[in-house]
N, C-alpha and C positions, 0 to 999 in steps of 0.2 A: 319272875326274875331269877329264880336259882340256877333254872335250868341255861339260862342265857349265861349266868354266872360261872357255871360246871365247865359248861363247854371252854370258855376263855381263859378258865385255867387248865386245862385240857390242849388247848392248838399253845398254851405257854410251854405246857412239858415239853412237847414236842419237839420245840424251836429249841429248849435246853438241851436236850437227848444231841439232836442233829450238832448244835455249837459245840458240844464236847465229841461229839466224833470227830470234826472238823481237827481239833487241837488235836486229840490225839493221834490221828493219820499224819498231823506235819511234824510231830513230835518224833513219831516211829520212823517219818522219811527221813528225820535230822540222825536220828539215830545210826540209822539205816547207811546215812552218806559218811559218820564218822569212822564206823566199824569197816566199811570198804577200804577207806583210806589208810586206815591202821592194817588191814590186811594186805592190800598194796605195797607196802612199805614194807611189811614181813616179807615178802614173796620178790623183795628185786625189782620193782616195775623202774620203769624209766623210759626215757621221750628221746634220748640218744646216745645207745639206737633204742630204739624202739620197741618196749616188752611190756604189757600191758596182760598180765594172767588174768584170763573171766572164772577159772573155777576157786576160787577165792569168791568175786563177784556174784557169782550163781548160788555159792552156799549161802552167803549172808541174805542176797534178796531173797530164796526161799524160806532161812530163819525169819526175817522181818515179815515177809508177807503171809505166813503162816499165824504169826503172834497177829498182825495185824487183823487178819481172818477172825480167828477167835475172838478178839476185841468187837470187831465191828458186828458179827451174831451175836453177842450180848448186847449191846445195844439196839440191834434191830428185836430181841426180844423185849426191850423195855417199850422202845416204839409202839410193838402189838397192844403191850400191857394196855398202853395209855391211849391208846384208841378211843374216842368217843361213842361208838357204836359196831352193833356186831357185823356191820357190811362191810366196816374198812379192815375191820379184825381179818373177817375171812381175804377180802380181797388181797392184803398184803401177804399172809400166809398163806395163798395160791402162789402168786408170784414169786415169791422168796423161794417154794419149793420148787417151783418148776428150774429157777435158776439154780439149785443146790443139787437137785438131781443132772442136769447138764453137768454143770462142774465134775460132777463126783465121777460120773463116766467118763471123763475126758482126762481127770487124771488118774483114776487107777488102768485108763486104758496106757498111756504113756506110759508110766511106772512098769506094765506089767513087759512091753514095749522094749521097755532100757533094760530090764531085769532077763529077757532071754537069752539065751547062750550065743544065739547066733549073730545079736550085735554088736558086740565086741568085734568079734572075727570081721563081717563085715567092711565094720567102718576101718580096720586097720588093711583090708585089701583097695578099702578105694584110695585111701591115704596115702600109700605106700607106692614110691617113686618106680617109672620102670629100670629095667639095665639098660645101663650103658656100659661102651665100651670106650677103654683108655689103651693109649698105645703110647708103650716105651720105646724109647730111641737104646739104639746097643748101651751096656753102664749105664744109662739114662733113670732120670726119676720123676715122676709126677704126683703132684699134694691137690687131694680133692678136699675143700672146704666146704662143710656144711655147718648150719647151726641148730639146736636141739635143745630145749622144747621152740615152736613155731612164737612168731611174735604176739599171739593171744594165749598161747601156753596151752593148746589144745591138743595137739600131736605132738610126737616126741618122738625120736630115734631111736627102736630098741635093738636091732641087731642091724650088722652090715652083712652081706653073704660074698666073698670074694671068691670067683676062681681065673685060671688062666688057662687060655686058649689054646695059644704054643709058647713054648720057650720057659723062662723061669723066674720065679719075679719074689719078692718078701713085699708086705705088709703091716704098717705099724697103725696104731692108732691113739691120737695126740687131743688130748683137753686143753684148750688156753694154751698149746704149743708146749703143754708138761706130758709126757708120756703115759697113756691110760692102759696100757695092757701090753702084752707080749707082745712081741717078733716072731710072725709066721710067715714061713716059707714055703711056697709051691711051686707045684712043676705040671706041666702040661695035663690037662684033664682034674686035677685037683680044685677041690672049694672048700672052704672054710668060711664057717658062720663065728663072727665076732660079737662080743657083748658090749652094747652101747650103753642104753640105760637099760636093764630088760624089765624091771616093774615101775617107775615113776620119775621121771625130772627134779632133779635138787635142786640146781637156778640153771636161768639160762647164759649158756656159752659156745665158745665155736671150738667147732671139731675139725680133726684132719684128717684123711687117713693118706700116709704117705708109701707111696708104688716105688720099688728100685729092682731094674732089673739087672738081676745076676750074671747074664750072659751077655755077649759082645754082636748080639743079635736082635733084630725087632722083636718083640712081647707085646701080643696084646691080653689085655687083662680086664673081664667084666666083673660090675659089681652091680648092686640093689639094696637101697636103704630101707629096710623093714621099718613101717610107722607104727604107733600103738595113741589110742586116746587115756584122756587123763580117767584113771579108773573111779573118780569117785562120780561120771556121769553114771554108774554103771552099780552102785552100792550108795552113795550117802545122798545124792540127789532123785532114783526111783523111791530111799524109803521115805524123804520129806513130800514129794508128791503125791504119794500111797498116802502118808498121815494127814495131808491135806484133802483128799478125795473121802477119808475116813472122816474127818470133821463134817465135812459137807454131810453125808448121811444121819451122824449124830444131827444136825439141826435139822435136816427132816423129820424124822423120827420125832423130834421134839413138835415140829409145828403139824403132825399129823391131827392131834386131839384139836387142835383148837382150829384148825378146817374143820372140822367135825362137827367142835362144837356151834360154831357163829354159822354153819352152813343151813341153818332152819330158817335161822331169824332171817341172815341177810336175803329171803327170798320171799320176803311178806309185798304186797304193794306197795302199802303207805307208812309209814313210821308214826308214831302215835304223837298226837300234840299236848305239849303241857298245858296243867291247869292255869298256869299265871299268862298265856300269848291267846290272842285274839286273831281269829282270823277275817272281822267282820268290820264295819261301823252299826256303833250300836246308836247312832243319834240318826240314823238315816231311818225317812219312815216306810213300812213294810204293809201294802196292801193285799189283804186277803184275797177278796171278792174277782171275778174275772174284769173288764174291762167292758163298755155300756156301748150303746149306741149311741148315735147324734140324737140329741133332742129333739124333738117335734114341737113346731113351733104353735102357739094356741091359735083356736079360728074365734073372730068376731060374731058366728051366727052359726044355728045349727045345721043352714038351710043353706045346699049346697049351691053357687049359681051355676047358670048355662056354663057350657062350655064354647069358648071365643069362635065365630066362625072362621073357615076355612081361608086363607086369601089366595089368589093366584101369586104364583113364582113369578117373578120376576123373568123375561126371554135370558137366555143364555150369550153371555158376549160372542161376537164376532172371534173368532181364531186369528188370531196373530198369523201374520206371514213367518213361513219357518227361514230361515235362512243358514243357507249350508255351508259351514263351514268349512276354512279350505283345511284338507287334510296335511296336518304339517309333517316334512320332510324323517323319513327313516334317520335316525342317526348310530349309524353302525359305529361301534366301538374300534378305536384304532388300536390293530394289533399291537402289544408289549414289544420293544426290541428285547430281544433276552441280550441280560447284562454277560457279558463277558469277564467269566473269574480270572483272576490275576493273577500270574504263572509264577510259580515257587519253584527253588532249588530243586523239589522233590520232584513236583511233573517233568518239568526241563528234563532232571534225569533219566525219568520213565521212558521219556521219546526218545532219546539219546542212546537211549542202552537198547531199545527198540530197532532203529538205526543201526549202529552195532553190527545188529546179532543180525540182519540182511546183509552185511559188507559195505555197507555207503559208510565209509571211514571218517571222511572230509567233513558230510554231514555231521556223521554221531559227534566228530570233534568241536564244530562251530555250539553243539548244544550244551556239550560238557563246557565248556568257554563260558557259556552263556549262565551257565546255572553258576557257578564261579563267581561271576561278576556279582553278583545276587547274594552270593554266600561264602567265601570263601575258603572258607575249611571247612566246609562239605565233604566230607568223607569217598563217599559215593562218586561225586563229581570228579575227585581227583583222580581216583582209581579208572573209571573210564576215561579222563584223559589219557591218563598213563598209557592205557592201553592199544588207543588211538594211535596214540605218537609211536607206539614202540609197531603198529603194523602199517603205520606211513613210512617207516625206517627215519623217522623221527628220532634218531636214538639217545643224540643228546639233549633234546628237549624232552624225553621220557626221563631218564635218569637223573634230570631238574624236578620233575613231578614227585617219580616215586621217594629223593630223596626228605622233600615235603611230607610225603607220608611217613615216611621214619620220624621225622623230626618230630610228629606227631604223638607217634607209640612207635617207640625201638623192635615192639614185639610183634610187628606187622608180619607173620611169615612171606604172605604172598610178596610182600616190596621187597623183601632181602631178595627171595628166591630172583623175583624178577632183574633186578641189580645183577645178581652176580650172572644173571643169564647176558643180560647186555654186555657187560664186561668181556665175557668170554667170546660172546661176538668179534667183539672191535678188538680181539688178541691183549688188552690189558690185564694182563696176567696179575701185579701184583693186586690191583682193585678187586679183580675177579677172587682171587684170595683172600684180600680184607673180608670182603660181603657172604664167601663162604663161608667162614669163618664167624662170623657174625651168626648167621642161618645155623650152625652146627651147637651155639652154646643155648638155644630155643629146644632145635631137635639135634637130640646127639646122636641118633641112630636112623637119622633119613639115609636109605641108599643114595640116594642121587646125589642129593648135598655131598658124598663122602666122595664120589666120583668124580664129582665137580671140582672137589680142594685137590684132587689128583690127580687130573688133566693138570690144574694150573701150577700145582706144584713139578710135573715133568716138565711144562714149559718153559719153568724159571730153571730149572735146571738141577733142581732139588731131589732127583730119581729116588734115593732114601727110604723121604721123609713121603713121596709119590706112590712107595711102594707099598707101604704102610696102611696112607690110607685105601688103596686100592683093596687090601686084605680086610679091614676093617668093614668095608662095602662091603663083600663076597661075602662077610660073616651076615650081615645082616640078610642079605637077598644070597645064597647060594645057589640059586638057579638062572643067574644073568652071565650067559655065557661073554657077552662084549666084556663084563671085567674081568674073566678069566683070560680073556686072549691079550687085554692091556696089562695084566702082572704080569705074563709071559714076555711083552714087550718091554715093561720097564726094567726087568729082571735083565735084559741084555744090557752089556758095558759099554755106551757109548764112548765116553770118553776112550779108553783103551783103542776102541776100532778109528778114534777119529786120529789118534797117535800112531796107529799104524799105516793108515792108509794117505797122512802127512808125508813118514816117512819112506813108504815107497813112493810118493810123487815128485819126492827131493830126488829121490835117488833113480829117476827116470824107467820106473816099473808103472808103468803106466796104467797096461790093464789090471794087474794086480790093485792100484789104488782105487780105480774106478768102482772095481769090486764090491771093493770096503767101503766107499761111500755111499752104493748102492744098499748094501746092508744096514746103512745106518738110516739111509732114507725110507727104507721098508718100514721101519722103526717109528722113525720120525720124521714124516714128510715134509715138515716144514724148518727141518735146523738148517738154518742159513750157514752155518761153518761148513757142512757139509756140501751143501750148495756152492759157495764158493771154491773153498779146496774139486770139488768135479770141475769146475768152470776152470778153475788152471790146471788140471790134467790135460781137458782138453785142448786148453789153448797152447801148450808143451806138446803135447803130444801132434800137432797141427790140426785140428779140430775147432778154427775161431767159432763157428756157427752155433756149436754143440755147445761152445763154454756159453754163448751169446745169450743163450736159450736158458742155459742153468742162472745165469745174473738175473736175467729178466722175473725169473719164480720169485728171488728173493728179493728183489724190487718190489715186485706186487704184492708181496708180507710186510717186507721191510722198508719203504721208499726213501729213508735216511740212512741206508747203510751205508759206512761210509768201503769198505772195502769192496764190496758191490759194486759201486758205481768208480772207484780207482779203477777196478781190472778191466769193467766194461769201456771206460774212457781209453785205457791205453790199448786194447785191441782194436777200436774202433780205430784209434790211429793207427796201429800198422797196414790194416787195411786200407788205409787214406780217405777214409770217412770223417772226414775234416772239423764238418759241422756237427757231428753227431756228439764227436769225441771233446769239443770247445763245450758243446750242450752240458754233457755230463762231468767237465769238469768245472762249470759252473755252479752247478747243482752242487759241488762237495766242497767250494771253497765258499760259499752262500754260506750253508747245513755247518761247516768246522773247517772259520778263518786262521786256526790255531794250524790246521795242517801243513806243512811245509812240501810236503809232496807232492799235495792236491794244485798249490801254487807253481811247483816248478813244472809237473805234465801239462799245466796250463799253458806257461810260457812256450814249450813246446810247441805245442799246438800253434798257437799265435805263431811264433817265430815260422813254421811251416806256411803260414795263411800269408807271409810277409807284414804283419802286423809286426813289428819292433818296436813301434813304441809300448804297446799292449805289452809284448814279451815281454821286453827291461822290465816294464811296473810288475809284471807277475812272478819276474826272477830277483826284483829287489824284495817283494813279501815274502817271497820264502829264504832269502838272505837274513833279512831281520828274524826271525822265528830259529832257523840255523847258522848261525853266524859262521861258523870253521867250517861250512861243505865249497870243498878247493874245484867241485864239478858247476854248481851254481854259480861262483865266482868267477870261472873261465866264462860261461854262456855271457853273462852280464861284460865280461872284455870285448869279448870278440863282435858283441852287438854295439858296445861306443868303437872299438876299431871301425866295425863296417860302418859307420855314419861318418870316420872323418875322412876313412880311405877309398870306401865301395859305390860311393851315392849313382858318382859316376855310370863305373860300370850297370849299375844297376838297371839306370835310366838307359843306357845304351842298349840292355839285352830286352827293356820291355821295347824298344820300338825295334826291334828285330821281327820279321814277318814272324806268327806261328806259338811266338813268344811271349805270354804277358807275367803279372807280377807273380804269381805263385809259380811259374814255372823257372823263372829268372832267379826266384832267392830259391830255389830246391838246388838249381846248376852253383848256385855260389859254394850252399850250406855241404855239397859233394864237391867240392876242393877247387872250382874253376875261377880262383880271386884274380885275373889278369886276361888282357886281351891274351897274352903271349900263352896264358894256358887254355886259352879258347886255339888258338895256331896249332898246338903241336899235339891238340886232342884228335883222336882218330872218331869215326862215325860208333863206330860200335863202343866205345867208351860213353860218350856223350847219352847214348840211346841207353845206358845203364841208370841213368835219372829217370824216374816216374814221372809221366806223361810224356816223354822226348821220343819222337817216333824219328825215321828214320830222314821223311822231307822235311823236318825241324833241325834234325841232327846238320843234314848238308846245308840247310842255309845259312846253319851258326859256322860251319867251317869256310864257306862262300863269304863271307862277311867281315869274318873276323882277318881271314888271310887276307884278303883285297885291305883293310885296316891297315895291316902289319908293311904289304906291300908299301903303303903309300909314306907310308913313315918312311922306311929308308930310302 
């Protein structure tokens, strides 16, 4: 019984050993989580905004878990102690070593790791932001805000490097919007490295560095934020790793002897049995001798008798009839239907983008739809619809898609870039700008993106601010000739040339203006001013066809132009293109009922067509809109005079051989208000109205004379 006794108090140590490591590991984690929090609170943290320093964090867990370390090797050396025998002795100090030797390599390899020269440098090249470039407007100034140390307090701002590209610009650099350092000033080809924080972070704040440029000229001006890591990864955290890799070996060291020693015993077969345990029943009874035969039973006499005679066998039964069973039918196994897996967002995709990439649009579309319904922020899905749409010319159902994926993650480049590509498609210039502009604060030194805000800015009319960024492109990519021929272009002064070539087509210099606006269309082939102002040289100059042809360009850019479609309407009328000129001046009192112009070339028209009622109404909208024009006011008389004095005549010249209604009000509208000025009209007077030919001329004189005759 002692030994049964040893033992139970032996697995009790045990259980005591283990229960106080227990406490002590939740003690040390309590500890652990209070000293965080007191350093936290040294260090500035806070939830908003958001700073949250871990090297604080990283000292204390490797102080805890170091102390912790040591704690728990002593305990695991009482463990040994109390071991009941020498096989768990050895076996735990196998174990123990094998894990203390791992540890110990793994952190003096770390340590040795963070302790090399070349990690510092490293980690502050991957850190550290690239250049970009800022572009001053003339007197102009731009404030870049960054903030320093990172919101885990890892990286930190140590230097900025400024120089300027052309022109001249100062530099300041701003803490919390207080002044952190001098006023440097450069000029073309100059840089200058500024000091941020250059050894360590004191809390965290925002930074500015504020750009003014000196000169009444564009500047652009690059810079680059030098990062640096917090340096105690680099000195107070390799040497607690080191001294942790160093404990570990101290406990090898220590459990070498006693692998040593328990490695004899723990490798016997049998472990020896105490004198007080039984391995037997000792009331069970135990025969020596082997095991007998069966008995032989006694005989009655010594004399053995006869042996029984022989008898015959019995014949052999008859055989049974065999009867043949019928062989029953094969039963072949019916084939499995294989089950058909059920189609996820992901395959739909796969087949879709499959689709795709052969050109079957329609197809890939209905899949990406399809996977959609199934999932609907599907990443993937949307993206090839998008793409779908945008090669159907689907373009504002693309620009529904991809703005789904913004809304998603802002930092989408592919949707911006796509966006502002559609944009510039469909000529919406200022969209087209929003979405660059968006794409430019991701990547600030994409060519294209730069190229893109510069097309759109020439288009809105911004040449400047176009020119700008055109240079800003050419800095990045200097070998793309298309932006060097678009500076040269936007570098010409349109506006000047369009003032000049105004005013020679005021002043009936015709091909001179022509000139000029050919110049500016070289430029810019699509400025509708330009376009128009040709359109009325030519029409001045007597060239309707020519002007006809310049409206139609800027129709086809612009279909709601409103001056476009004024000058196209009133040429078409001189022409006497009746219906074209009613067309197009429909269209611009539709497009802008505010116009009072649009309304009275209206009435025109109509009043030419003999429509009067039509005119009145289109000469009373432009009356209400211009109340004092005394030209509108007269058309509006003379259309109620001719309804109480003309009807007459009217009716009389449409039943005139040759004569109908549009020809009848053109003779009135050219001065013929009386029979008596039908009388004393000569042929070639008459034949001076449009469409009066000269057998029209004589029948109205035949007609009207025999009239006149019969009256007196």
């Amino acid at each position: 019984m002692s030994g049964y006794h040893d033992r139970l108090q032996g697995t009790d140590r045990l259980l005591r050993i283990r229960r106080i490591r227990k406490a002590v590991f939740a003690g040390l984690f309590a500890l652990g989580i209070v000293l965080i929090f007191a350093r936290l609170e040294g260090e500035g943290a806070s939830l908003k905004p958001f700073f949250l320093p871990v090297n604080g964090i990283i000292e204390v867990a490797l102080i805890m878990g170091l102390t912790a370390s040591i704690i728990g090797l002593f305990l695991r050396n009482l463990e040994i102690r109390h071991a009941l025998r020498d096989n768990q002795r050895f076996l735990m100090a196998k174990s123990s070593m094998t894990r203390a030797l791992r540890t110990a390599a793994f952190a003096i390899g770390l340590a040795i790791a963070l302790l090399l020269a070349i990690t510092p440098a490293l980690a502050t090249t991957l850190f550290s932001d690239p250049l970009q470039v800022v572009s001053l407007k003339p007197n102009g100034s731009e404030v870049v805000t960054f903030t320093s140390p990172d919101a885990l307090g890892l990286t930190f701002v140590t230097y900025a490097t400024v120089g300027v590209t052309n022109g001249a610009a100062s530099v300041e650099v701003k803490r919390d919007n207080m002044t952190a350092g001098a006023n440097q000033t450069l000029t073309t080809g100059q840089r200058v490295v500024l000091s941020i924080e250059p050894s360590m972070w004191a809390e965290y704040a925002s930074w500015s560095l504020v750009f003014l440029n000196l000169r009444n000229v564009s500047t652009l001006v690059t810079f680059d934020l030098q990062k640096g890591i917090i340096p105690t990864l680099f000195s107070t955290v390799p040497f607690l790793v080191f001294l942790y890799g160093a404990t570990q070996i101290g406990w090898w060291l220590v459990l070498r002897p006693i692998r040593e020693r328990t490695k004899v015993t723990s490798q016997r077969s049998a472990a020896e049995i105490d004198s007080g345990e039984r391995v037997f029943d000792p009331s069970a009874p135990i025969s020596d001798a082997p095991p007998t035969a069966r008995p032989v039973p006694m005989k009655s006499s010594f004399v053995e008798p006869p042996p029984p005679a022989r008898s015959t066998p019995p014949p052999p039964p008859a055989p049974a009839p065999v009867v043949q069973a019928p062989t029953p039918p094969v039963l072949r196994p019916t084939p499995r239907v294989p089950v058909r897996e059920p189609e996820t967002a992901e395959t739909l995709v796969r087949k879709a983008a499959a689709l795709l990439a052969t050109g079957n649009y329609e197809a890939a579309l209905v899949g990406f739809v399809e996977a959609l319904r199934l999932d609907g922020d599907y990443v993937p899905a949307l993206q090839g619809k998008a793409r779908c749409q945008e090669r159907l010319n689907q373009h504002a159902d693309a620009l529904e898609t991809y703005r789904r994926l913004l809304a998603k993650d802002r930092r989408n480049v592919d949707s911006l870039r796509a966006v502002a590509r559609l944009h510039m498609e469909e000529r919406h210039w200022r969209e087209c700008l929003e979405a660059v502009e968006d794409l430019l604060r991701l990547r600030p030194n994409e060519a294209a993106a730069l190229e893109m805000k510069g097309d759109a800015l020439t288009n809105l009319g911004r040449r400047p601010e176009a020119l700008a960024a055109y240079e800003a492109a050419a800095t990045v990519d200097p070998s793309d000739a298309n932006l060097r021929q678009k500076i040269e272009e936007v570098r010409v002064d349109v506006p000047s040339l369009l003032s000049r070539a105004l005013i020679a087509s005021a002043s009936g210099n015709y091909t001179a203006a022509l000139n000029l606006f050919d110049d500016i269309l070289e430029v810019e082939p699509s400025n509708g001013n330009a376009l128009i102002g040709k359109a009325v040289a030519y029409r001045r100059s007597g060239k309707p066809q020519e002007a006809l042809n310049c409206l139609d360009l800027v129709l086809g850019v612009q279909p709601g132009n409103s001056s476009a479609l004024l000058n196209r309407g009133t040429i078409l009328l001189e022409q006497g293109d009746l219906e074209d000129a009613l067309d197009s001046f429909d269209r611009l009192t539709q497009l802008y009922p505010n116009d009072e112009e649009a309304w009275a070339a209206q009435g025109e028209v109509l009043l030419k067509m003999g429509r009067d009622d039509d005119a009145q109404r289109a000469f009373t909208e432009a009356l209400k809109l211009s109340p004092g024009d005394e030209g509108i006011q007269r058309r509006i008389l003379e259309l109620e005079a001719a309804k109480t004095e003309g009807p007459d005549l009217l009716e009389e010249l449409i039943h005139v051989k040759g004569i109908g209604r549009a020809r009848a009000k053109a003779l009135i509208d050219a001065g013929f208000d009386s029979p008596e000025d039908f009388a004393k009209a000569t042929p070639k007077s008459l034949m001076a109205v449009r469409g009066v030919t000269r057998k029209v001329a004589e029948e109205l004189l035949e007609h009207f004379r025999a009239t006149m005759a019969q009256v007196r």
